[in-house]
C-alpha positions as CSV (number, residue, x, y, z in Angstrom):
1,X,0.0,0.0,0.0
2,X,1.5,3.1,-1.0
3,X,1.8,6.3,1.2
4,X,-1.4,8.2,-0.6
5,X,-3.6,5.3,0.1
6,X,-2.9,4.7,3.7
7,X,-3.7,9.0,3.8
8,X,-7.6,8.1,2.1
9,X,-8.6,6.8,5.1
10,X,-7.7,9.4,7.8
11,X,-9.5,11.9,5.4
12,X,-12.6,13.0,7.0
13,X,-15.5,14.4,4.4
14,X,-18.6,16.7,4.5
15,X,-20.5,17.0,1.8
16,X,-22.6,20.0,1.6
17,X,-25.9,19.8,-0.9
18,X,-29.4,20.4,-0.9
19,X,-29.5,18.1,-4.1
20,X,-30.0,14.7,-2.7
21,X,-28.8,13.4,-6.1
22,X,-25.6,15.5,-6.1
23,X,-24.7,14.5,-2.9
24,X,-24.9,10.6,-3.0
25,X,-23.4,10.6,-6.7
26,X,-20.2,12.6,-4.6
27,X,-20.5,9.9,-1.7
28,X,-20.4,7.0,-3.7
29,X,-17.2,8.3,-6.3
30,X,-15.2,8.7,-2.8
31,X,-16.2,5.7,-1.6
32,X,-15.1,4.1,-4.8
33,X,-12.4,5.3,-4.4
34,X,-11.6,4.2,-0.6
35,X,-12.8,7.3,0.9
36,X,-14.7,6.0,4.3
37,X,-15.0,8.5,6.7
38,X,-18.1,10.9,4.4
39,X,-21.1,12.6,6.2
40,X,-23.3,14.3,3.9
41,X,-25.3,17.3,4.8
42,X,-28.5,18.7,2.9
43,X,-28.0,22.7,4.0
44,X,-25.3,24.6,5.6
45,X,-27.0,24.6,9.4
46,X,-26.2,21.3,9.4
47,X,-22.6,21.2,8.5
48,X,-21.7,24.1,11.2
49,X,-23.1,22.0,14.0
50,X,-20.9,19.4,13.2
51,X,-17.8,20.8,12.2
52,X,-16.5,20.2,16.0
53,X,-16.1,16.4,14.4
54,X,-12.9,18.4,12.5
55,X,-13.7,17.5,8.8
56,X,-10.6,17.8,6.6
57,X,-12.3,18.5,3.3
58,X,-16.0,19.9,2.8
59,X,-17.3,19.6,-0.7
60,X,-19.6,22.8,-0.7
61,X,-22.8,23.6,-3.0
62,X,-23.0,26.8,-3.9
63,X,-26.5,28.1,-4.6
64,X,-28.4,26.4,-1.7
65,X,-31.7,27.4,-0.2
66,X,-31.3,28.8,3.2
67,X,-27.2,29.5,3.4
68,X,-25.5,30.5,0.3
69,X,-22.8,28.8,0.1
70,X,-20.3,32.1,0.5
71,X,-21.7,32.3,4.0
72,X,-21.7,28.8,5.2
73,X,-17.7,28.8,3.8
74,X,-17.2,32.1,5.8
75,X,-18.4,30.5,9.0
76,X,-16.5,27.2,8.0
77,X,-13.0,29.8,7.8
78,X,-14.0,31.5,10.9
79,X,-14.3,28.0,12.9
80,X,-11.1,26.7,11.5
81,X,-9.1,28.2,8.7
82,X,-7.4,24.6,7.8
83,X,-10.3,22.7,6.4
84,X,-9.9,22.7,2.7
85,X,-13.6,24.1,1.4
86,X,-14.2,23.2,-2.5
87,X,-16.9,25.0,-3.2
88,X,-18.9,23.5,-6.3
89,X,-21.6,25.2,-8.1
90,X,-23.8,24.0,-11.4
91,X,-22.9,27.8,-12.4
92,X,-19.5,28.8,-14.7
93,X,-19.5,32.1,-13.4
94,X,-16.3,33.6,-12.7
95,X,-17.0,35.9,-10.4
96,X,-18.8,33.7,-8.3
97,X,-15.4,31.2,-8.6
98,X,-13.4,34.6,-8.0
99,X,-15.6,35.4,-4.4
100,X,-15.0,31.8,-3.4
101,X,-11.6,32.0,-3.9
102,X,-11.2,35.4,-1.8
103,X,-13.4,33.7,0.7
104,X,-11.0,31.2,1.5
105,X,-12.3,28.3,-0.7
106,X,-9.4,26.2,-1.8
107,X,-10.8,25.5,-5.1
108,X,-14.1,25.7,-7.0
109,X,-15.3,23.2,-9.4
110,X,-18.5,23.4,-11.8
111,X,-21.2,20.3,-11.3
112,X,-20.2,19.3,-14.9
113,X,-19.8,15.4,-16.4
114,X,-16.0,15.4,-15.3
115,X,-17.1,17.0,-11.6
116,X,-16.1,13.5,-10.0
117,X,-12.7,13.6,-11.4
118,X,-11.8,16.9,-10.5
119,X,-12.8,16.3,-6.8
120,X,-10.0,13.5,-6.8
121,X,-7.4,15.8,-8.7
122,X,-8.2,18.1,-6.0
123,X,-8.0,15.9,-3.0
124,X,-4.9,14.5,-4.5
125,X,-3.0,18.4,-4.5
126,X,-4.8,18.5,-0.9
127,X,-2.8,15.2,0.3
128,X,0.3,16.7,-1.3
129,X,0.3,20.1,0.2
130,X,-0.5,18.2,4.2
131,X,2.0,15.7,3.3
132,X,4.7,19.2,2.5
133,X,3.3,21.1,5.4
134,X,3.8,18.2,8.1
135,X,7.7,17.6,6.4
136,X,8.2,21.2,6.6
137,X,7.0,21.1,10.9
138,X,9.4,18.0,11.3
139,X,12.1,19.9,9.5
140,X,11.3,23.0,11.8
141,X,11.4,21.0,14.8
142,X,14.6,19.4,13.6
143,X,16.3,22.7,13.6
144,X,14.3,24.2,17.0
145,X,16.0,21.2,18.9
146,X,19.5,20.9,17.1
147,X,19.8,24.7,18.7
148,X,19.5,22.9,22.2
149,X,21.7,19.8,21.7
């Protein structure tokens, strides 16, 4: 088993949707793809009651009926500023993918036919950039306690 596939199942998922259909298309993909730990949500309440279980990666909808999806991800950065948000919308609108992206989304995909295979290619830049990050902290600590011995 190679290092990225022992990392798939420490991920934890939310998937945010009001489209039932959306939402369990999303599930299954990740699950097909070894992805356990997935909790769906069908409005943004929901998903800010339980981001206390620490979700590494929430897939976000967009245009959803009681939160946006700007302010649910703006309350998601506010809770915790390291969970990855991809916000997803059935919309190609650029500003809309600009605001996300100012909001503190880490990327935002359009509910297209090849929507499943960009969530991996993004998950997969997410597992490279906590797989840099936690090299660079042993690397710091490295030179933090060389100073003292």
């Amino acid at each position: 088993m190679n290092k990225m596939e022992t990392n798939n199942q420490n991920l934890k998922f939310f998937i945010v949707d009001d489209d039932r259909f959306c939402a369990s298309v999303y599930e299954q993909y990740l699950k097909n793809h070894n992805y356990e730990d997935i909790t769906s949500f069908s409005n943004g309440e929901e998903c800010l009651d339980e981001l206390h279980q620490k979700p590494d990666i929430i897939f976000l909808d967009h245009n959803m009926e009681d939160l946006n999806g700007f302010e649910v991800l703006k309350k998601i950065k506010r809770y915790d500023p390291n969970i990855y948000v991809i916000m997803v919308s059935a919309q190609e609108n650029i500003d809309t993918a600009v605001n996300a992206l100012k909001y503190g989304a880490f990327d935002y995909l359009v509910k297209d036919t090849n929507v499943c295979e960009k969530m991996t290619e993004t998950i997969q830049k997410i597992l490279l950039i906590k797989e840099e990050m936690s090299g660079n902290q042993l690397k710091g600590f490295r030179k933090f306690f060389s100073i003292f011995f």
